[in-house]
Structures are given as C-alpha cells and as structure tokens.
C-alpha positions as CSV (number, residue, x, y, z in Angstrom):
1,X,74.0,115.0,10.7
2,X,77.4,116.2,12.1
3,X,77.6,118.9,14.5
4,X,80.9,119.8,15.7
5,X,80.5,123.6,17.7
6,X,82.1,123.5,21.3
7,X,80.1,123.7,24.4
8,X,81.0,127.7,25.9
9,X,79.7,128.4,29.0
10,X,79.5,131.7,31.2
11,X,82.6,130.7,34.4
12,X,81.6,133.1,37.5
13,X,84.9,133.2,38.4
14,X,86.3,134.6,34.9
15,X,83.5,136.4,34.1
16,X,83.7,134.9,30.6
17,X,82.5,132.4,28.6
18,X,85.2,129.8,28.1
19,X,84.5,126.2,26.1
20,X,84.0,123.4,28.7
21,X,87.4,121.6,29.3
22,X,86.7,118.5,31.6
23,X,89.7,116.6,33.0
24,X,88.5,112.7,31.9
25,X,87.7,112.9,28.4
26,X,83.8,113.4,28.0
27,X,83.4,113.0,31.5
28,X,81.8,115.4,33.5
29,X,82.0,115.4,37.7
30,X,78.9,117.9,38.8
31,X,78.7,119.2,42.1
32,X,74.9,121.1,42.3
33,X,73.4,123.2,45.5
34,X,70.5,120.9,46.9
35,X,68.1,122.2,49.0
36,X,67.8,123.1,52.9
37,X,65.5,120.7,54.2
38,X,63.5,122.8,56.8
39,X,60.2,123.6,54.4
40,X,58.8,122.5,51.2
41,X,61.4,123.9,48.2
42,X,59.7,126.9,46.7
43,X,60.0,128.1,42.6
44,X,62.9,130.1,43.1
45,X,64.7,127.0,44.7
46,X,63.5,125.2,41.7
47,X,64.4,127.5,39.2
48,X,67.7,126.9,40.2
49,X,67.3,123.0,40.6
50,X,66.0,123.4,36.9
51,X,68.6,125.0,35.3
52,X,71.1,122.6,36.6
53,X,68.7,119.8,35.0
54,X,68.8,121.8,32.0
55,X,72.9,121.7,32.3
56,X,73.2,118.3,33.0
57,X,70.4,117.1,30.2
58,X,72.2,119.7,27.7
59,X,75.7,117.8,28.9
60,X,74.7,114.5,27.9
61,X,72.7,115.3,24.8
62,X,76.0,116.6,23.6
63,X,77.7,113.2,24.3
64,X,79.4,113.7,27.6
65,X,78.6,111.1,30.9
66,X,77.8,113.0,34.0
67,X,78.3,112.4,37.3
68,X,76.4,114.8,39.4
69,X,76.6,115.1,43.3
70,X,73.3,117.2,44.6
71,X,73.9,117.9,48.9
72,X,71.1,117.7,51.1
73,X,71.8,119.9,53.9
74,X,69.9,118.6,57.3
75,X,71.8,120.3,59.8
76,X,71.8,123.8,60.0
77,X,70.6,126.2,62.5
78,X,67.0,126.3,60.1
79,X,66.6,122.6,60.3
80,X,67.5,122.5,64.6
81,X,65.5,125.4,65.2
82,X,62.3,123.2,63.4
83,X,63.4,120.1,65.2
84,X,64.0,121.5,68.4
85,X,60.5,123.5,68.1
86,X,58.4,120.7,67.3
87,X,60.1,118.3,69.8
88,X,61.3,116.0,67.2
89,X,64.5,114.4,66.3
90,X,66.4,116.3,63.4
91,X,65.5,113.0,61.3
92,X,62.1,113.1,62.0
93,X,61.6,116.7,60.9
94,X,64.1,116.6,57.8
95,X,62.4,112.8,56.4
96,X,59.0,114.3,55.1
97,X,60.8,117.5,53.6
98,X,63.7,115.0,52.0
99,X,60.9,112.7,50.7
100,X,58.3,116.0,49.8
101,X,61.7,117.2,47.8
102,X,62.0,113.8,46.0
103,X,58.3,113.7,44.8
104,X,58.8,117.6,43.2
105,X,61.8,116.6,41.4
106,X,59.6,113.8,39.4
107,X,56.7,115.7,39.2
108,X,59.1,118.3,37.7
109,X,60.8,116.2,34.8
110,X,64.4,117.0,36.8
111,X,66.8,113.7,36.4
112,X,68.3,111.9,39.1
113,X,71.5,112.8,40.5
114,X,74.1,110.3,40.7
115,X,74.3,111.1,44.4
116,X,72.3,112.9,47.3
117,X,74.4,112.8,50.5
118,X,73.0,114.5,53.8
119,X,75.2,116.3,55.4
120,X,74.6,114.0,58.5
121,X,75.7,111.4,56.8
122,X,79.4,112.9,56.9
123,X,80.4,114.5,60.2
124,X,83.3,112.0,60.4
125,X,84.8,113.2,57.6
126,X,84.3,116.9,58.2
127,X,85.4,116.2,61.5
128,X,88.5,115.0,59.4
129,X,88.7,118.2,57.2
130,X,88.6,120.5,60.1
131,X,91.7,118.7,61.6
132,X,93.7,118.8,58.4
133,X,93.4,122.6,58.2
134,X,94.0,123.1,61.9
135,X,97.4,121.1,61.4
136,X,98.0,123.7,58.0
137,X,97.5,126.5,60.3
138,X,94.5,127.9,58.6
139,X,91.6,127.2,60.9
140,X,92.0,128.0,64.9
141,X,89.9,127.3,67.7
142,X,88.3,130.2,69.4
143,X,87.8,131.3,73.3
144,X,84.0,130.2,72.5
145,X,84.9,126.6,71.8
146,X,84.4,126.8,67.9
147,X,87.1,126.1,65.4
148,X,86.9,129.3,62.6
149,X,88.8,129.5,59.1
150,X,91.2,132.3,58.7
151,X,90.7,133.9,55.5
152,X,94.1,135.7,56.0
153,X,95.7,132.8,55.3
154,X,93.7,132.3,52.0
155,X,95.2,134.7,49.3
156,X,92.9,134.3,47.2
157,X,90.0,135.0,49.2
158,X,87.3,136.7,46.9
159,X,88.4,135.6,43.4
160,X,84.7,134.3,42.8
161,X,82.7,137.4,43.9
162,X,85.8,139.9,43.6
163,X,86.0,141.2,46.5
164,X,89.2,142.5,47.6
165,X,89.7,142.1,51.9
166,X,92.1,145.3,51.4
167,X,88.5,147.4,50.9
168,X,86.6,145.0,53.7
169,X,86.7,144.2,57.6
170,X,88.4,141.2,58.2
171,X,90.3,138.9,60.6
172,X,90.0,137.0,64.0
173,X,88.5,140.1,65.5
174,X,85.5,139.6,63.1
175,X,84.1,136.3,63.2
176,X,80.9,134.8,61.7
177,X,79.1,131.7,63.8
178,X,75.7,131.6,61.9
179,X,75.5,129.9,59.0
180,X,74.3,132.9,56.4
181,X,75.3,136.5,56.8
182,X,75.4,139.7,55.0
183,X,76.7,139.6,51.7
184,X,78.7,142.9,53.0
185,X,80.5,140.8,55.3
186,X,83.8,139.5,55.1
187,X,84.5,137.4,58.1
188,X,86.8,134.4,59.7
189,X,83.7,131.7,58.9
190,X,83.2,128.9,61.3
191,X,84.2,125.3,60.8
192,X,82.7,123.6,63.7
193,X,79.7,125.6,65.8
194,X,80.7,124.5,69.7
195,X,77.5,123.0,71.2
196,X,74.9,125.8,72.9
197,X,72.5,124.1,74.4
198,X,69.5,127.1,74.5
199,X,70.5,127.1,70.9
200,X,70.8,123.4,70.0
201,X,69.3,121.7,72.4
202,X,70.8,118.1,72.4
203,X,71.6,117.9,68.9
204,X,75.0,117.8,69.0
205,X,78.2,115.1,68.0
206,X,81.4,114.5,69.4
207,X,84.5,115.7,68.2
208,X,87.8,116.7,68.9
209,X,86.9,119.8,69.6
210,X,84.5,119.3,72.0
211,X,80.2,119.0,71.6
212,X,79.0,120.8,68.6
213,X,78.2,120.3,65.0
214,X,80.1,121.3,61.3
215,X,79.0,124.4,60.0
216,X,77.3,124.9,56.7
217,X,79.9,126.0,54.4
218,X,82.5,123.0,55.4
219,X,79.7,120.5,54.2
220,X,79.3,121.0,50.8
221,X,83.2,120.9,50.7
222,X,83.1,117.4,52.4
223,X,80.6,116.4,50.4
224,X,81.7,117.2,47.3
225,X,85.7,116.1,47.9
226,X,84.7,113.0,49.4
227,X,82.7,111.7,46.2
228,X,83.9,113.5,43.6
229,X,87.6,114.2,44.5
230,X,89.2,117.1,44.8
231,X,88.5,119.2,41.9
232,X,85.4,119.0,40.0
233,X,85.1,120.2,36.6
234,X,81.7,122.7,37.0
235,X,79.8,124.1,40.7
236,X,76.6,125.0,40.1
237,X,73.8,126.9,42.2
238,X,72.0,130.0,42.8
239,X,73.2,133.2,42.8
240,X,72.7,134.3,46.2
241,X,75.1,131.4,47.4
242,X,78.6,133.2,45.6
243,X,79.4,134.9,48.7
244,X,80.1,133.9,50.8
245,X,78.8,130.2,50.8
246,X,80.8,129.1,47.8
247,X,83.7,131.9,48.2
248,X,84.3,129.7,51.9
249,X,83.9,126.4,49.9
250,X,86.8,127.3,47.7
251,X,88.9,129.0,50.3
252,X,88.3,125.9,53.1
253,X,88.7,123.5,49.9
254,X,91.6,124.8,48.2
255,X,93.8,125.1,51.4
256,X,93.5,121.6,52.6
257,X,94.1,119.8,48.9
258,X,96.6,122.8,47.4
259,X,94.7,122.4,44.4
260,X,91.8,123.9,42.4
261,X,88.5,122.8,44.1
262,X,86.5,124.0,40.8
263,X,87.3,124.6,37.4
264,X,84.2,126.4,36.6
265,X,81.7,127.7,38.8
266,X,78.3,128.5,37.2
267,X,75.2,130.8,39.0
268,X,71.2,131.1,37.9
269,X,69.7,134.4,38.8
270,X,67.0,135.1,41.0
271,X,63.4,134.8,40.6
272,X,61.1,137.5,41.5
273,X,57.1,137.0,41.3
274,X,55.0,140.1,39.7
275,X,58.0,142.2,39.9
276,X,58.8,141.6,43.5
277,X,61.1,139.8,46.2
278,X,59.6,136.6,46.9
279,X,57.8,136.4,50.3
280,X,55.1,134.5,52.4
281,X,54.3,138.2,54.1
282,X,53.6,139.6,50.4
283,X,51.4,136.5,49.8
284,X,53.1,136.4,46.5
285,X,55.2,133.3,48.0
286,X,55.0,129.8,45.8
287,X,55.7,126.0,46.2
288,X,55.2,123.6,43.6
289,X,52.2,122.1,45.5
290,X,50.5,125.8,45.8
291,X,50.3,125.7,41.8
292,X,49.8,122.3,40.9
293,X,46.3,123.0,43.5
294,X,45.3,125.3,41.0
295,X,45.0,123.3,38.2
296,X,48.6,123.6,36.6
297,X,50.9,120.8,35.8
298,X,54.6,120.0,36.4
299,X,55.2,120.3,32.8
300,X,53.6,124.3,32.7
301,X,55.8,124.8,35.9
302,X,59.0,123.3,34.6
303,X,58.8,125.3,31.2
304,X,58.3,128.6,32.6
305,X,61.1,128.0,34.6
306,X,63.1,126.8,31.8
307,X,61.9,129.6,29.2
308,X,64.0,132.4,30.6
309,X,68.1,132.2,30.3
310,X,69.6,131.6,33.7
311,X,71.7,134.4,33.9
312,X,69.0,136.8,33.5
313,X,66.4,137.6,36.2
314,X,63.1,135.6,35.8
315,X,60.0,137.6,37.0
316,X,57.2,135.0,37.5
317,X,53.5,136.1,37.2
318,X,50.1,133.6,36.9
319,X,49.7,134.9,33.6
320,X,53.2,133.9,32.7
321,X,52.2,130.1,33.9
322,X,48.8,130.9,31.7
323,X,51.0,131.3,28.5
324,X,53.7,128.6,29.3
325,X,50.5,126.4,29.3
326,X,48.9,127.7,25.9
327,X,52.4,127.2,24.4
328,X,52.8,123.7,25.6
329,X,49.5,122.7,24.2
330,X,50.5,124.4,21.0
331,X,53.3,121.8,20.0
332,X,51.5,119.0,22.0
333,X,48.3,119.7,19.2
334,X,51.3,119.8,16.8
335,X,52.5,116.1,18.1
336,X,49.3,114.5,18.0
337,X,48.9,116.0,13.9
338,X,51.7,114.4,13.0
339,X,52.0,111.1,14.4
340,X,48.1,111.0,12.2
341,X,50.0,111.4,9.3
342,X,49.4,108.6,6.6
343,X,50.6,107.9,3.2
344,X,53.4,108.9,0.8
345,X,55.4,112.6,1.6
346,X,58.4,114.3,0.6
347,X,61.2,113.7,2.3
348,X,63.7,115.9,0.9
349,X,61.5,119.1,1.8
350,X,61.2,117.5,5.7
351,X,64.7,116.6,6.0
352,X,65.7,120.3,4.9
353,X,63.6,121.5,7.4
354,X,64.7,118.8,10.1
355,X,68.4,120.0,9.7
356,X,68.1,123.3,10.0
357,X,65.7,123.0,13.2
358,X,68.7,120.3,14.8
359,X,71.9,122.7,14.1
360,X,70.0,125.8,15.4
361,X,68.9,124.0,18.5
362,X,72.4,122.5,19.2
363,X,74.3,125.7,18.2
364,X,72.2,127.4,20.9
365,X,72.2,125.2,23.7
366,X,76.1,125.0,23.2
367,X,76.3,128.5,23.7
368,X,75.9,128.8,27.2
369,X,72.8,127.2,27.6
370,X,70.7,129.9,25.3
371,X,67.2,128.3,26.2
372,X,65.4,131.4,23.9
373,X,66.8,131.1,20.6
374,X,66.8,126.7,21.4
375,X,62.8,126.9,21.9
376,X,62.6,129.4,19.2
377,X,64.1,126.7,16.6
378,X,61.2,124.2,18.1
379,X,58.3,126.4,16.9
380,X,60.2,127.5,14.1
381,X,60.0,123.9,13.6
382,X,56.6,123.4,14.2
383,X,55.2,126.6,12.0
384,X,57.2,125.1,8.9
385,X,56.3,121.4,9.6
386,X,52.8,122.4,9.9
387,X,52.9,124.4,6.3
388,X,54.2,121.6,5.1
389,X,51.7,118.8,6.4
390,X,48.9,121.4,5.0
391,X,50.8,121.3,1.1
392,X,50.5,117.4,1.7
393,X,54.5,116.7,2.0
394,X,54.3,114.9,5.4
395,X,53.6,111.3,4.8
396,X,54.1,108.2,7.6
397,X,57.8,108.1,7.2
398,X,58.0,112.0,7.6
399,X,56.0,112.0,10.4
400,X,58.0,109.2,12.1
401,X,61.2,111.4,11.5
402,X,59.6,114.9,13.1
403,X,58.5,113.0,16.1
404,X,61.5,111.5,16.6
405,X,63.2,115.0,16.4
406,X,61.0,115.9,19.2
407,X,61.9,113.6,21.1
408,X,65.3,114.7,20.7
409,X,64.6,117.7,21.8
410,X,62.8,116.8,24.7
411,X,65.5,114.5,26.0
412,X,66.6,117.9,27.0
413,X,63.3,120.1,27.4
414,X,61.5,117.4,29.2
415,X,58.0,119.5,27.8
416,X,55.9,117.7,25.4
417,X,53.2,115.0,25.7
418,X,54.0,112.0,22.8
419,X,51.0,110.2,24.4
420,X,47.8,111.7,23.7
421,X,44.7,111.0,25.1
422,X,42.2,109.7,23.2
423,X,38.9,111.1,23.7
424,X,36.1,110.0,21.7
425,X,33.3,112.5,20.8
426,X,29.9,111.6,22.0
427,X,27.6,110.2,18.7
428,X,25.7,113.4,18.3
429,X,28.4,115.5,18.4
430,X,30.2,113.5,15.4
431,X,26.6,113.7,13.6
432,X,26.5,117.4,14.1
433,X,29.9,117.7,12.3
434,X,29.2,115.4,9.5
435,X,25.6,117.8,8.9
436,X,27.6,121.1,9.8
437,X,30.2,119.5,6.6
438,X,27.2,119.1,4.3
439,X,25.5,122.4,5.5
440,X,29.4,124.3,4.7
441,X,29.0,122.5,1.0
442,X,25.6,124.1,0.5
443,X,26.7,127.1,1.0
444,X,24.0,127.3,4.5
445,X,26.5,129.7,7.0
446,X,23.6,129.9,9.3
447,X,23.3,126.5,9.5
448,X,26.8,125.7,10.2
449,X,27.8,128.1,12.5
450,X,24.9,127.1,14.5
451,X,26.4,123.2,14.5
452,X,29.7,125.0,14.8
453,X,28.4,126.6,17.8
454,X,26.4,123.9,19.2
455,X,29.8,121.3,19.2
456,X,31.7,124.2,21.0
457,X,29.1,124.6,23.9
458,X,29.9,121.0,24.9
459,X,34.2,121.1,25.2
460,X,35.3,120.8,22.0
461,X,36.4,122.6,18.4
462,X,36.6,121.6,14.9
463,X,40.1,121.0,13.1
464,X,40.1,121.5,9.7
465,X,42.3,120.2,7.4
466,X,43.2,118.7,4.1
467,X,42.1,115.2,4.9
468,X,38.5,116.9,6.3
469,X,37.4,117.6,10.0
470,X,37.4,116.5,13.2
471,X,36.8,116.6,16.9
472,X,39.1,117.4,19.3
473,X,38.0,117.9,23.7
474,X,39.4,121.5,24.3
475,X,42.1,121.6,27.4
476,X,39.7,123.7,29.9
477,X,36.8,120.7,29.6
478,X,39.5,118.3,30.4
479,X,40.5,119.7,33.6
C-alpha cells in the first residue's frame, strides 16, 4: 500500500495551512512548551502536551525522524514564590513536580522527548544571549538594574499574533518585569530580572549585570537555539502562550541570529470543563491524579483529550470521560474477537476493507492532524470487520492482518488494549450458559432469561456468535 498525500498543517503565523517543508530531508527539529514546575500539570496543560504527542507520533508514522526539545521551566517568579514560601531550595521544590510530571507523561501514553532541559541548567548561556543583543543594540539596561528588549528595534514585532505596535502602547517608557502579562499589552519585555531580595529572596546568579535571574521568555530561546540551532522547523504549544511569550521568543531570537527562529509555529486551543474557565475556586479544576482516583484510566484520559481537533476549543465534562471510556472498550471487545479468530477466511474481502480503513486514516491525519474523521475510519473499520467476522470471512490469517492494522493505528493513537485479560468464569456460571443454550433450543424463553439473568447478576454477559456463546466479566465488576 502506497500513500503519497503531503503532510499540510495550520502555520499560526500564516494563518494557513501550508505542506510541512523541513530543512534536513525527513528530519524534523521540534521545539514543544513543557510545563511550569510550581504544581502538579492539570488537563488543560495536558491537552496541549497531547496534541504535540499526537504531532510528533503522526510525524514519524509518516516516515520522518524527530528530534523534539520539551523546556522545563524552574525558575520563574511561580516556582520562587513556592520555594521561598516553603523555605526550600528552588531544587527541592521543583524535583517532586519534575518527577510527578514524568510519571503523567507514561501514565498518559505521551513519548519521550529527545531532550528536557531546565531552564537552570542554562543561565550561562542566556547570560550569553543577553550580551549579544546588548552589543546589537536591541536590549538595554534599565535605572532598576534589569536588562529589557526593545521591541522598537524589532520590525517585525507582532507577525505571529498580528498585532500592529502603531495601534498599541509601546517603548522604554512601558516596560514589563513579570514574567506573564496582559495579552493587551505590548511592552519592552525583560531579559534579566535584577535581584529583589523581598521578592527573590537569595535565589539569585551572578552576571554581568549584576544579581538576578533570566526571565522567562529568553529561556525557551536559549533552550531551544542551544540544542536545536537556530531555526527549527515547527514551535508548538498552547494557545495562550502566542503573545506575548512566543511573539518575544521570535523577536529576542531572530535579532541575535538574523535568521528565522521558526518555520512554523503551531497552537492547541483551550480546554474548558462543563462549559467554563478552568478553576480550583469553581471546583471544576482537574489533574490527572484527581481522575485516575476515580476510577478512570490514562488511556480514557488521553483519548478524550485526543478526540477533539486541536484547533477547536475542547469543553471537558465527566460524562465526556464516561463515553471516551465506553468507546475504548468498544474496539478493545473488538480486539479480543479477532485475535479468537480460527480457520480459513477471505482475504480479498479483508484486504478491501483494510485499504480503505489505512488511506482514510492517513489522508486525515496528513491534513493537519484531523483526529475526527482519523478515529472515524477506526470504527468504520471495526463496524465492517465485525460484519464480516459474523458472515464467517475472518479466518487466522485475516485476523492477524486487522490486528496488525491496529496496531498501526495505535503507534499513533496510543488507545487500545492488544493484551486482554483473561478471566475465567466461575464453573456454575459456564453450567448455567451451557443449560440457558439447551433451554434457547427448546424453545423455554422463561427458562433462559432467567439463566440469562442469573449470569448477569454476577459481572458478566453472554456473546453470541456464529461459533456459539460465551462469557465475558463486564468492565464495572472489574474495577
């Protein structure tokens, strides 16, 4: 099976969809937004960390190798305002979030990155930066002892968010030290935040400058130039970080190499939760951990997640999680059929089917990720394979061929179960089918709803199909 359509996807900055041109032939260098490491990541962070698994999964299933650089940022006035309140060391309070991090990313199906830096682990070299662009004359030091960028000197300051500084207030006279800000702002952004030690406390490195520490914007820069070089081929992360976290990256970036720090930039959405923001003082506020307490997997997380396009809001709801579970069990049920299959089939009907299921899923994916039409060709897939396996066309060989489709698939969805558990009924439950069998041929309803009844009282149901009945344990008496 040849599939030749061209990866497209949606570039922030052109507002288009463009086909992916990489500058080292099927090579791919991937710079992704990592988390804050203050607090445990929430589902919004990890929609976001999920869609860039879904890019970098959907990258290599088309053929390309990926090199992918994810930041850790633990230093930023979130992560010194924990240390500093907790009378810790900034490593001691950003370790168990780092390691917490680590531990959702498995438990979430989300590949390793080639790379995880901490922004700690690079104040030399943004030390480094800050000088080269106070030597171009783009960065200055102010009368407060920090060094700020001058967006004046950065003509194309706003091409990712479009905004024009001829419509906004900008300039020395209005200068931004925090690290986030208003997305109405437009502001000279700081470089290096001069040591304050009500503020700080004595977390702080030498530089140049004098006592302080890089600001957030200029470490994903470092970062991202120091492993990758300086241009990568696609920026990823959530939307919320466009402006003016990534509009700095690319201004502070661009000026010291004179060359294009991104070729395309690509942003997820937000998530909201039953139709609302996200908060801890709405109590509709989620972490991984909060739903895998109550009784959900990483699996039933990571597909509702996945389910909805990135570029479109995702609104999550309990129910939502409900149905991403009943779906998942759906095609794991379908799994386990197959793999039972024995005997002689008919291949050409399968393969027909087989194709059709492969191009739709690849033509999807390779337009700009389209995650609902690619699970749509999956259980397309599994309503027709089923059909089939119930007109007796799915022998051994067939079956070996479906499952290894799946797998296929799941190389990118990272979903289904190929390993099923095998639970054998109790003695006088398989008694109670064979009579409810013999009670069905006679014709006795009574009787076998009664068995039918009796079997379901204790976890499981009845599967019926052309090779006779069996037991199967029902998911809720599992759990």
């Amino acid at each position: 099976m040849s599939i030749k359509t061209e990866l497209r996807l949606f570039n922030t900055e052109t507002r288009t969809k463009e086909p992916l041109k990489t500058m080292q032939a099927n090579y791919v260098k991937l710079y992704t937004c990592g988390p804050t490491v203050y607090d445990y990541a929430h589902i919004g962070n990890f929609r976001t960390y999920i869609f860039e698994d879904l890019l970098r999964r959907t990258l290599s299933f088309m053929g390309y190798q990926v090199e992918q650089v994810m930041n850790l940022t633990d230093v930023d006035d979130k992560t010194i305002r924990g240390a500093i309140k907790q009378g810790v060391t900034l490593d001691e309070y950003t370790q168990p979030y780092k390691d917490s991090f680590f531990e959702d990313l498995d438990t979430l199906g989300i590949q390793r990155a080639e790379h995880y830096p901490a922004a700690t682990e690079y104040v030399p070299e943004m030390i480094a930066f800050i000088q080269d662009l106070i030597e171009k004359g783009v960065a200055y030091q102010g009368a407060d002892g920090s060094v700020y960028f001058s967006i004046q000197q950065f003509p194309r300051y706003g091409c990712l968010s479009h905004l024009r500084l001829d419509e906004l207030e900008a300039g020395r006279s209005n200068r931004i030290s925090s690290d986030e800000y208003e997305k109405d702002c437009v502001a000279d952004f700081v470089l290096w935040k001069a040591l304050d030690a009500e503020r700080d406390g004595n977390i702080y490195w030498e530089s140049p400058f004098g006592k302080g520490r890089p600001g957030w914007h200029l470490e994903c820069s470092t970062m991202a130039m120091s492993i990758l070089g300086e241009t990568v081929d696609i920026h990823v992360g959530g939307v919320d970080n466009m402006f003016p976290h990534h509009e700095n990256e690319i201004a502070q970036s661009e000026c010291r190499s004179g060359k294009r720090f991104a070729n395309l930039w690509m942003h997820s959405e937000h998530l909201i939760v039953n139709n609302k923001k996200m908060s801890k003082s709405l109590g509709n506020f989620y972490t991984l951990r909060d739903l895998l307490k109550q009784g959900y997997e990483g699996a039933h997380v990571r597909y509702l997640l996945l389910s909805t396009h990135y570029k479109t809001q995702l609104n999550f709801t309990l129910d939502g999680l409900a149905a991403a579970k009943a779906s998942l069990q759906r095609v794991n049920d379908f799994i386990a059929r197959i793999k039972e299959q024995e005997g002689a089939g008919d291949s050409s009907a399968i393969d027909r089917v087989l194709e059709d299921a492969m191009e739709k899923f690849y033509q999807a994916l390779a337009d700009d990720l389209n995650i609902s039409v690619a699970l749509a060709s999956v259980f397309d897939l599994v309503r027709e394979v089923n059909a089939l396996v119930d007109a007796g066309k799915v022998g051994k060989i067939e079956a070996e061929k479906v499952v290894a489709l799946m797998q296929r698939f799941d190389e990118v969805l990272c979903v289904f179960s190929f390993e099923q558990e095998e639970t054998k009924a109790p003695q006088e439950l398989e008694e109670a089918l064979v009579k409810r069998q013999q009670a069905r041929a006679d014709k006795n309803w009574a009787l076998a709803d009664e068995l039918r009844d009796l079997i379901q009282s204790r976890g499981y149901i009845i599967l019926d199909g052309p090779e006779g009945s069996k037991l199967k344990k029902t998911e809720e008496s599992r759990s």
